[in-house]
C-alpha positions in Angstrom: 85.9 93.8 43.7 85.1 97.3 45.1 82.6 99.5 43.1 83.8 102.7 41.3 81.8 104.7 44.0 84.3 103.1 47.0 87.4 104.0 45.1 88.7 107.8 46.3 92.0 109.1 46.7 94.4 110.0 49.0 92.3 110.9 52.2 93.3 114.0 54.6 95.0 111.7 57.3 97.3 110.1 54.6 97.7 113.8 52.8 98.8 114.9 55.9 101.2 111.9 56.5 102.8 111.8 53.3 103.3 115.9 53.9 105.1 115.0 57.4 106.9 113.1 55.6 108.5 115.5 52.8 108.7 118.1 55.5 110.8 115.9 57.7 113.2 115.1 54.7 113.1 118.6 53.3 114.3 119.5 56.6 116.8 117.2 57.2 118.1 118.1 53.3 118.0 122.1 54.7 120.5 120.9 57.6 123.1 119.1 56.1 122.9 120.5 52.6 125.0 123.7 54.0 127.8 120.8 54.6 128.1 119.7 51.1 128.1 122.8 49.4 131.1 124.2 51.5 132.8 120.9 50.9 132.4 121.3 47.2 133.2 125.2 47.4 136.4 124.1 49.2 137.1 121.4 46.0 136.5 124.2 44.0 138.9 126.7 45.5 141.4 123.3 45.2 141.1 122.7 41.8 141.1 126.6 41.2 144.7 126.3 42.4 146.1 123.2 40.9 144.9 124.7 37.4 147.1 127.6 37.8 149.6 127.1 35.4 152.8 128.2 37.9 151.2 126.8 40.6 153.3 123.9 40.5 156.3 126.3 41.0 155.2 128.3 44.2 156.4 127.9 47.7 154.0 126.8 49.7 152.9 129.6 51.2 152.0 131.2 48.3 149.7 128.1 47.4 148.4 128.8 50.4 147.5 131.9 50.0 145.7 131.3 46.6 143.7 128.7 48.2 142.9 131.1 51.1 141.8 133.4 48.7 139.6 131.3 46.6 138.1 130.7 49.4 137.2 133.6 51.1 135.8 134.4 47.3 133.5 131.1 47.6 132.3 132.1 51.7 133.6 129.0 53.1 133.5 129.4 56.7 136.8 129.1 58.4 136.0 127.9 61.7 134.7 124.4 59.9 137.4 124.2 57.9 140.8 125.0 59.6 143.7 125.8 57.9 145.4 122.5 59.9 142.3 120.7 57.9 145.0 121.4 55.0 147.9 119.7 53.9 150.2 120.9 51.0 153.2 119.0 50.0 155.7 118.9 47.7 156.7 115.5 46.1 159.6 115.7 43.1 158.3 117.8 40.3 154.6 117.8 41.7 152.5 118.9 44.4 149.2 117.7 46.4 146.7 119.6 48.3 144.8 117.6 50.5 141.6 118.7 52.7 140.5 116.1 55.7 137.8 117.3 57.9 135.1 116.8 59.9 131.6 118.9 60.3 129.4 118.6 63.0 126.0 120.4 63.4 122.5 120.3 65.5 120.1 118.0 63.0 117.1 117.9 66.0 117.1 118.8 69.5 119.9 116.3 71.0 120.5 114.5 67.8 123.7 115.6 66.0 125.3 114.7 62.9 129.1 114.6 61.8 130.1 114.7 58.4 133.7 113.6 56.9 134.7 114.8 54.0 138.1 114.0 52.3 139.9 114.9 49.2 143.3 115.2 47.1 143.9 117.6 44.5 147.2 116.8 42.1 149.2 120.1 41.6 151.4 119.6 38.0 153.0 117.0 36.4 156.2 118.6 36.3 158.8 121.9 36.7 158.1 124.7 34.5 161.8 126.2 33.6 162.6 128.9 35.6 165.0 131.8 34.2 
């Protein structure tokens, strides 16, 4: 058993290991974190659309158009997310927007990472009566 006097705490190598160590993660979180939040800004702009309560009613285009909007309001880049990421159809008395794309960004030097992201908004249940 080692005496009280031998017991310390971390020393300055292992300090400075264990901060390497947060650094490199913080770092990696600072890369791809930009990634996520547009993906959920773009799910938000989505859902801000299918809430609309004569959304289910537009054309397309107009759809489109809200979903532009709420997105330009919620600064999500439209060079990584294309407006051919987008597809908005029209099945019976509902409609789906759906969002498939692909970022890629510089994490280190040569090493690159590519994240998917994927998702499918339900536009109304049915056909508001239209006079």
């Amino acid at each position: 058993m080692k005496s009280v006097a031998r017991i310390r705490g971390l020393s300055f190598f292992g300090f400075i290991i264990v901060l390497a160590v947060a650094g490199f993660f913080a770092y990696i979180g600072m890369r791809i974190g930009p990634a996520y939040i547009e993906y959920y800004n773009v799910v938000k702009a989505m859902k801000g659309v299918a809430n609309e309560p004569a959304a289910v009613n537009w054309p397309v285009t107009q759809v489109w158009s809200e979903l532009e909007k709420k997105m330009y309001i919620n600064y999500v880049d439209r060079k990584s997310v294309p407006k051919s990421a987008f597809d908005i159809k029209r099945k019976g008395l509902s409609m789906t927007i759906k969002v498939k794309y692909e970022r890629r960004d510089k994490l280190l030097y040569n090493l690159d990472y590519i994240a998917s992201f994927e998702k499918q908004v339900e536009v109304g249940g049915r056909l508001a009566a239209t006079d």
